[in-house]
N, C-alpha and C positions, 0 to 999 in steps of 0.2 A: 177745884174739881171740874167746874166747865170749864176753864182753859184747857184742862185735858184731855178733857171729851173734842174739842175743838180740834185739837192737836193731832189724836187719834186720827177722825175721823178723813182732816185735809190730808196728812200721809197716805189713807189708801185709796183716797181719790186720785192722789198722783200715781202712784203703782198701778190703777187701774186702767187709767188714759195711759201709761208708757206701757202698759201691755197690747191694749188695743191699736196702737198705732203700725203698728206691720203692716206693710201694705201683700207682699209678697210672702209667698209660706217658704219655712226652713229647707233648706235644701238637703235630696236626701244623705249625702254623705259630705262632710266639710273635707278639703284639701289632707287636713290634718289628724284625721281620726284614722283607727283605729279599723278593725275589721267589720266587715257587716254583720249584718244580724237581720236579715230580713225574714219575717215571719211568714210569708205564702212560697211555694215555688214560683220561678216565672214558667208562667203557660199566655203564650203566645195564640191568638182568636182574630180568624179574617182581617188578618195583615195589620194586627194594631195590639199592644198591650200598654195596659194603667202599669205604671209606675207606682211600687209599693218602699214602704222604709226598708233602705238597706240595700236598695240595686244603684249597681254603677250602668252609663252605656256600655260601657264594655261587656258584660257579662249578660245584657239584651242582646246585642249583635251579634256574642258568643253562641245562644244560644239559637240564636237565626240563622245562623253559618251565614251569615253577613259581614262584612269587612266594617269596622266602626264609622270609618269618613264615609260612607255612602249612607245608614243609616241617620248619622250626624246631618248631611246634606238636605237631603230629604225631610230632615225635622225642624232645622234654620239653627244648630245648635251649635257656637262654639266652642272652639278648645278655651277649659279645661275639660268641655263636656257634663257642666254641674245640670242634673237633673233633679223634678223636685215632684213629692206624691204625689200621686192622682194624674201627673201630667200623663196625655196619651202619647207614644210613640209609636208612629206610623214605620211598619216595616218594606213596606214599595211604595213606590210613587202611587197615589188615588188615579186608577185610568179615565178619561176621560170620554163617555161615553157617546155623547151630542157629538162629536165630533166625526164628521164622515166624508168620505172621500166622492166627489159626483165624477161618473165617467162621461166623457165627453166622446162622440165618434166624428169623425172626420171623414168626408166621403173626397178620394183624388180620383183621378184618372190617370189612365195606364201611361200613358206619354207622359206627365208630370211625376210619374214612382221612379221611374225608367230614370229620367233627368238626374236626381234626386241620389239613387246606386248612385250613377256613374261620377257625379260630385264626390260619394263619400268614398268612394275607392281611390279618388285623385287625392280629396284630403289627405288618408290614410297613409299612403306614400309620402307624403310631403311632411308628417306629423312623425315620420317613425325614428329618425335623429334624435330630436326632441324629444321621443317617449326614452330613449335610451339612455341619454341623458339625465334625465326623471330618476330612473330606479337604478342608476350608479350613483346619482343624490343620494337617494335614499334610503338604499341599501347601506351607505358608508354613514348615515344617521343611525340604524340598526344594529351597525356593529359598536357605534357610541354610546348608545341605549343601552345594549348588554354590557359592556363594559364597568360601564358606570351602577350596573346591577350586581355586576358579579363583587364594586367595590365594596357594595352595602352590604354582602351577603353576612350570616352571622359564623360565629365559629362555636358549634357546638358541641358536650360535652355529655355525657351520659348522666340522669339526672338519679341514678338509684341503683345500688346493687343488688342483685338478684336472677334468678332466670327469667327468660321471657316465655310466658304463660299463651299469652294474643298477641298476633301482628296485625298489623292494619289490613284492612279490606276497601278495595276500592267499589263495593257491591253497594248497591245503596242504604239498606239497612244492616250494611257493614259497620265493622268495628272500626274506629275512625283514628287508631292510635297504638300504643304500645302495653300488651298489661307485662309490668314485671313482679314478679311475686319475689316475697322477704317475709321476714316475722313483724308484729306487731311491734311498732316502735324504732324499725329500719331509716334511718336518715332518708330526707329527701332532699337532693339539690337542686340548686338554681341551674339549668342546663346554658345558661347563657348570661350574660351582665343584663339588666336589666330594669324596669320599674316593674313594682306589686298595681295593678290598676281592679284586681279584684279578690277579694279575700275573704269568704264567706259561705253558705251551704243552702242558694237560693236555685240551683238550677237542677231541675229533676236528672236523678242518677247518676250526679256524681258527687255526690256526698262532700264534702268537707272539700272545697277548692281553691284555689289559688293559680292566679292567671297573670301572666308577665308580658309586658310589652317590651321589644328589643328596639325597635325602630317603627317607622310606620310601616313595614310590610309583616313584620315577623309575630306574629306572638306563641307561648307555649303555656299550655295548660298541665297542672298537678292534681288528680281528682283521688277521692275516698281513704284520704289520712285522717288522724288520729288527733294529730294535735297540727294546729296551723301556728306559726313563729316567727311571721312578719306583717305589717299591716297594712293596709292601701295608703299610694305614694312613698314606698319603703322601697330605695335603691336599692338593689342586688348585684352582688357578685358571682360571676359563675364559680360553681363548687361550692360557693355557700349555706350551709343548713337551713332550707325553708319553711322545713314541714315534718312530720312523723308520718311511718306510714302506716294503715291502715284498712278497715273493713265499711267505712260509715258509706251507705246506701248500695251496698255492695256482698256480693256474698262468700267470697276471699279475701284474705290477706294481700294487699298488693297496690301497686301505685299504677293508675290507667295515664299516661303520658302522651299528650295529642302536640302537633305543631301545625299552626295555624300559618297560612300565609293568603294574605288580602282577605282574611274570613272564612276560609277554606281549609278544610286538612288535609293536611299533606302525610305522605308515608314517612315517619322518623326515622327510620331504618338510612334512607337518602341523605341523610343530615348528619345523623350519628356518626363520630370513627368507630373503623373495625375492630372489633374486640382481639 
């Protein structure tokens, strides 16, 4: 009977010290799971939000009309981007206040101003080759910069049938996206190939969401479906079934449809083919 007792007790000594050994807390969502579930909305306060179970970066930055690598940058955070409760994330850089500029005045005289022109008029001549030079450089870097933009660009696809209810606004407390309206339980597609990097119902008013990365400039958001049907880190095909659509935080039937580029949204309509 005391060896049992002994037995007992050394096993949950050990369960006790292998529990306390974490030096680091669980991160809020693994590579591998599943959709969130975060219990708060995010609301964002004087350029900084706590990190709750269930938010990815992306759907912080989403919600900051922030581009993810600048918010990421700013935080020291790299890809894959695993963040973890409580951490704070700063949405701008901290200004630095102590920091000030002293003006300095300089007293010349008139015969040394005089000197001075007449130097920068002669340089100016002599520089204006060279400045032409410069910006046939540069300009022919510009047109390889677009180029190489237009290669990346995505090729996009209509991500739901229905009529369109709202078009984007470029107003500031404009509508930032497409509503198309349908009946409850209307297919919702993948508008583009894709990853799932957020899938879950953490960001005030839009209800029930799903947010795809196409590359690092592009992302498209799926807001107030019914039912969600893919999960964070879930490749996507475009035209493939994502989502149900829906009324959740919403007060129609319809799928609110944004396109994001560098954090920003952009008009879909731009993007879309012609019906």
């Amino acid at each position: 009977m005391l060896k049992t007792y002994l037995l007992i007790m050394t096993t949950a000594c050990m369960l006790l010290s292998g529990c306390s050994s974490r030096n680091t807390p669980a991160p809020v969502t693994s590579l591998s799971t599943g959709k969130s579930s975060s219990s708060q909305k995010i609301h964002i306060e004087n350029n900084r939000y706590r990190v709750q179970k269930g938010d990815t970066l992306f759907a912080i930055a989403f919600s900051a009309n922030k581009d993810v690598r600048t918010i990421a940058q700013i935080n020291g955070i790299k890809p894959p981007y695993v963040i973890y409760p409580g951490q704070v994330i700063h949405i701008d850089r901290p200004q630095n206040k102590n920091k000030r500029r002293k003006k300095y005045t300089v007293k010349r005289n008139k015969s040394s101003s005089n000197k001075q022109k007449n130097n920068k008029i002669a340089k100016k001549e002599l520089d204006q080759p060279k400045q032409r030079e410069y910006v046939q450089k540069h300009s022919s870097k510009n047109d390889n910069a677009s180029k190489a933009l237009f290669s990346n660009k995505v090729r996009w696809h209509w991500p739901a049938v229905g009529k369109v209810t709202k078009h984007f606004s470029s107003k500031e407390n404009g509508y930032k996206g497409l509503q198309i309206a349908n009946v409850e339980g209307a297919p919702v597609k993948a508008a583009a190939d894709g990853i799932v990097v957020y899938a879950g119902n953490a960001l005030r008013g839009y209800g029930n969401l799903i947010i795809l990365k196409h590359n690092d400039d592009y992302l498209s958001a799926y807001a107030h479906n019914s039912k969600l049907q893919v999960t964070e880190q879930q490749k996507v095909k475009v035209g493939q079934k994502i989502a149900e659509m829906g009324s959740t935080d919403a007060s129609k039937t319809a799928l609110r449809f944004e396109i994001r580029f560098r954090g920003q949204a952009v008009n879909p309509v731009k993007y879309l083919p012609s019906k």
